[in-house]
N, C-alpha and C positions, 0 to 999 in steps of 0.2 A: 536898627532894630526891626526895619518893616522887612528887611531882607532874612534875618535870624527866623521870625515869624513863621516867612513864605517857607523855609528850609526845614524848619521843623514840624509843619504841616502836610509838607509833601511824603519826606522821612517817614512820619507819619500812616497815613496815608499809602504807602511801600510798606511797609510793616502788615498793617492788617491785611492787605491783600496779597503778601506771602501765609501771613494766618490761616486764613481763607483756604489758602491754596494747599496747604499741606493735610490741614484738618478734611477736607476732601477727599484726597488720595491715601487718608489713614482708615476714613470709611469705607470706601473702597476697595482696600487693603485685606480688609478686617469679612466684605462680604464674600472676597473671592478665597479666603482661606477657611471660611466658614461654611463653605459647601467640599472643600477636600475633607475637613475634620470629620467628616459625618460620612467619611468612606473606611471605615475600619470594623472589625468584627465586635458587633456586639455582645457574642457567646460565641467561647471555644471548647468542642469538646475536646477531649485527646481517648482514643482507646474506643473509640464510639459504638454500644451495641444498644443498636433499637429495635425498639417491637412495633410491628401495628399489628391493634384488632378489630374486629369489624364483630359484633354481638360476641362476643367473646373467641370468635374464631380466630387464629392468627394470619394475616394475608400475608405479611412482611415482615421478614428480617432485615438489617441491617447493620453491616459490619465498617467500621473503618475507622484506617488512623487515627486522621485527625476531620473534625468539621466544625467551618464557621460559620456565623448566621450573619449575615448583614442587614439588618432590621432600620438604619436610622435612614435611610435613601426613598427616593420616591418607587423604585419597585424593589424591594425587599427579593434576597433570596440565599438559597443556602448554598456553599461549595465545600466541594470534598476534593482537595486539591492532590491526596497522595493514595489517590487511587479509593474503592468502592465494591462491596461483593454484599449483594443482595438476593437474597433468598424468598422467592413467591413461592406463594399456595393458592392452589385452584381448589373449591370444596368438591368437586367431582372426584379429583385424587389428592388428599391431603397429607398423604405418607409424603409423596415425592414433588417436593419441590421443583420449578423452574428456579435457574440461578442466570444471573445476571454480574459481569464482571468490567471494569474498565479503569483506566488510570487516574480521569478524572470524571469528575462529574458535578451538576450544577442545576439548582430546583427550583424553580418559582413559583413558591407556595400559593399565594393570591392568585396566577394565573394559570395551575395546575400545570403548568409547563416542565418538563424534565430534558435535561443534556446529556449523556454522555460521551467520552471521549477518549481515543489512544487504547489501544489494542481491547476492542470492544467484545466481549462472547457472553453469550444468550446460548442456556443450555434451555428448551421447555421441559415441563411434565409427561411429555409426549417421547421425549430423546430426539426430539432435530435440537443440530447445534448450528448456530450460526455465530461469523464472525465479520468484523467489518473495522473503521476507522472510527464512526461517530454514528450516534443514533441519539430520534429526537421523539418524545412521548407526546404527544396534547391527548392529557388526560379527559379533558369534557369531550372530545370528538371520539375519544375511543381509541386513537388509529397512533402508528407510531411509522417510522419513513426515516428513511436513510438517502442520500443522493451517490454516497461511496459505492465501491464493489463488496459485494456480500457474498461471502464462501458458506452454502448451508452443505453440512453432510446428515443426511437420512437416517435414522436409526437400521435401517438395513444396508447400509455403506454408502447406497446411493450418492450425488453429489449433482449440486446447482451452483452454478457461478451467476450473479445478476451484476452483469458491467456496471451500469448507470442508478443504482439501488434498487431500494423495494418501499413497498407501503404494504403496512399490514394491521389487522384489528389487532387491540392491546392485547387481546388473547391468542395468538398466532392461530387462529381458527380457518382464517383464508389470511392470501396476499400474493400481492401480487409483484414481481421483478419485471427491471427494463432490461432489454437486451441480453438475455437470458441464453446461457449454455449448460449443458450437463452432462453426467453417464447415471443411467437409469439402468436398474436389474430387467431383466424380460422380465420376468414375473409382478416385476410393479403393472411395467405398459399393458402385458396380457389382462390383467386385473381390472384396469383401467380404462379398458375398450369394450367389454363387457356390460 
């Protein structure tokens, strides 16, 4: 009997510490699937056309496919995964839009941060077009920068290649390119030395 005892005590005893042991790695289970589940879109538009206003002025259009919001994550942000074509307005010339184009793109609303990406062109209100690979906004500083090569053509044909990218204020007002080539019209340079 003293041995049935010992054997069913032990058994015992093996039991709840497989218990134990599983109930543990169910927890664990449970917290590591519980941070993928909260990687999915919380709102999809499909056909997406947005406006912003600023006092009732329009600053922004935009157009696209499809976009999702990812809200349930520690940095929330939005993607436009099948491309983007956004239409700025400057109140100095409000007729003519700056556009803005690219395949992908991606926003971080809380950190005012913007991405775009894959076959990138920026027309301004001015007519310089610029084209590149990827371009990156931080809207609190103003300044937007690329590290790709930037093809800008001039509203007078003109034409800059910046090898190593550019930094430039959110209103292309100045900026600046690294390692910088072009063909310039004389009558720019003559204008320009003046």
């Amino acid at each position: 009997m003293k041995l049935l005892k010992n054997i069913s005590y032990k058994n015992i005893a093996y039991l709840f510490s497989c218990a134990i042991f599983f109930i543990s790695c169910e927890e664990d289970l449970t917290k590591a699937n519980g941070n993928q589940s909260k990687n999915f879109p919380s709102q999809i538009i499909n056909n997406a056309n947005i406006i912003q206003r600023d006092s009732g002025f329009v600053t922004l259009k935009a157009f696209a496919p499809i976009i999702e919001k990812y809200e349930l994550i520690d940095s929330p942000y939005v993607v436009a995964r099948k491309g983007i074509k956004i239409d700025f307005f400057d109140k100095k010339k409000p007729k003519v839009p700056g556009k803005i184009t690219a395949k992908y793109a991606r926003i971080f609303e809380y950190k005012k941060f913007y991405e775009a990406r894959g076959n990138v062109r920026i027309t301004t209100n001015e007519g310089q077009r610029f084209a590149m690979q990827s371009i990156y906004w931080d809207q609190k500083k103003n300044r937007i920068y690329t590290h790709d090569t930037v093809y800008v053509t001039m509203e007078d044909g003109s034409t800059l290649v910046g090898a190593h990218g550019m930094t430039a204020k959110d209103d292309f007002s100045e900026y600046t390119f690294y390692k910088n080539t072009g063909d310039f019209s004389a009558k720019q340079l003559t204008a320009s030395q003046k």
